[in-house]
N, C-alpha and C positions, 0 to 999 in steps of 0.2 A: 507401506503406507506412509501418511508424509501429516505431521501435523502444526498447526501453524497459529502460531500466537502472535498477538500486535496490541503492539504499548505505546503511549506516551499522547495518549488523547488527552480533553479535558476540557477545560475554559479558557477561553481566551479573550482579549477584547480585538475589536476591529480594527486590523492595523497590526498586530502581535503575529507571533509565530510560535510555530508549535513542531516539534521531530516527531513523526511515528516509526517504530519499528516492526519489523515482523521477523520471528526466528522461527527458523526451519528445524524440524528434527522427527525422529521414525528413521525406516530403514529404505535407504533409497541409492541405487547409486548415482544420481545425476540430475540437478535442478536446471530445468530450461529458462524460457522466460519468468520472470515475475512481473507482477503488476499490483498499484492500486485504486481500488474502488471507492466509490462512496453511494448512499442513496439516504435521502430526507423521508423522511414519513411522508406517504404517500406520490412517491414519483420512484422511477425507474431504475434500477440500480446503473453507475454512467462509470466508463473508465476514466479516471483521471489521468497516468502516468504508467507506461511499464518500462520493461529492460529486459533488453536481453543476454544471455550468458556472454557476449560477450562485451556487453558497455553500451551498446546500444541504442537509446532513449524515445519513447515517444510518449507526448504530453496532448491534453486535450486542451484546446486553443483559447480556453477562459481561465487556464494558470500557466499558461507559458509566461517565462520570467520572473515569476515569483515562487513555484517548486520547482524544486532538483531530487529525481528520484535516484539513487543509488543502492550497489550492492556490495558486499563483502563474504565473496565467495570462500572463502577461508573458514569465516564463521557462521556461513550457511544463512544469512541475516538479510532483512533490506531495509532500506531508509525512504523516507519521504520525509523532508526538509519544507515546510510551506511559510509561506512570510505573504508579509502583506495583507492576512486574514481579511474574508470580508463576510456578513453576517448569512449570505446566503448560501455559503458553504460548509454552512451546520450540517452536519448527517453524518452517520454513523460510517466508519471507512474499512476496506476491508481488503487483507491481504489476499492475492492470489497467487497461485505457483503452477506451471506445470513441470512436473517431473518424472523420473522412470523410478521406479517403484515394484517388483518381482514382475519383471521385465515387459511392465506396460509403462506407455506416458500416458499418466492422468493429469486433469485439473482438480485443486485442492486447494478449499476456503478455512481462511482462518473465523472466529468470532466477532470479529470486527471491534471495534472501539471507538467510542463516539466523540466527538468533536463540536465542540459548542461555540460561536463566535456572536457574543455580546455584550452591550455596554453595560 
């Protein structure tokens, strides 16, 4: 099993930036794609960003150029870099993973951590 934590949410004002992380750990041997999510109270959970094992990147076309999703597969961790904050991407974000795991690949959700963008 694969479990997954994400940090570095908070406040920010509109315009600011903010790093999330998500660290991976359980017993696994091989993390595929990751990705991050987001969903606001009351609307749809929407992918923002993922990566694939090998560098790979896709973003969804209302943060392109302002995040950069990354990984560090050494430390089993991922990044989401966001700049340029704007208030309508308040919602809570959340890491995802697929990985093999006693010899399945699952999808595995972290807690998520929420992100506030206001003046």
């Amino acid at each position: 099993q694969v479990q997954l934590v994400e940090s570095g949410g908070g406040l920010v004002q509109p315009g600011g930036s903010l790093r999330l992380s998500c660290a991976a750990s359980g017993r696994f041997s091989v993390i595929n794609a990751m990705g991050w999510y987001r969903q606001a109270p009351g609307k749809q959970r929407e992918l923002v960003a993922s990566i694939s094992s090998g560098g790979v990147t896709n973003y969804a076309d209302s943060v392109k150029g302002r995040f950069t999703i990354s990984r560090d597969n050494a430390k089993n961790t991922m990044y989401l870099q966001m700049s340029s904050l704007k208030p309508e991407e308040t919602a809570v974000y959340y890491c995802n993973t697929n990985a093999r795991s006693s010899g399945l690949n699952s999808n595995y959700w972290g807690q998520g951590t929420q992100v506030t963008v206001s003046s």
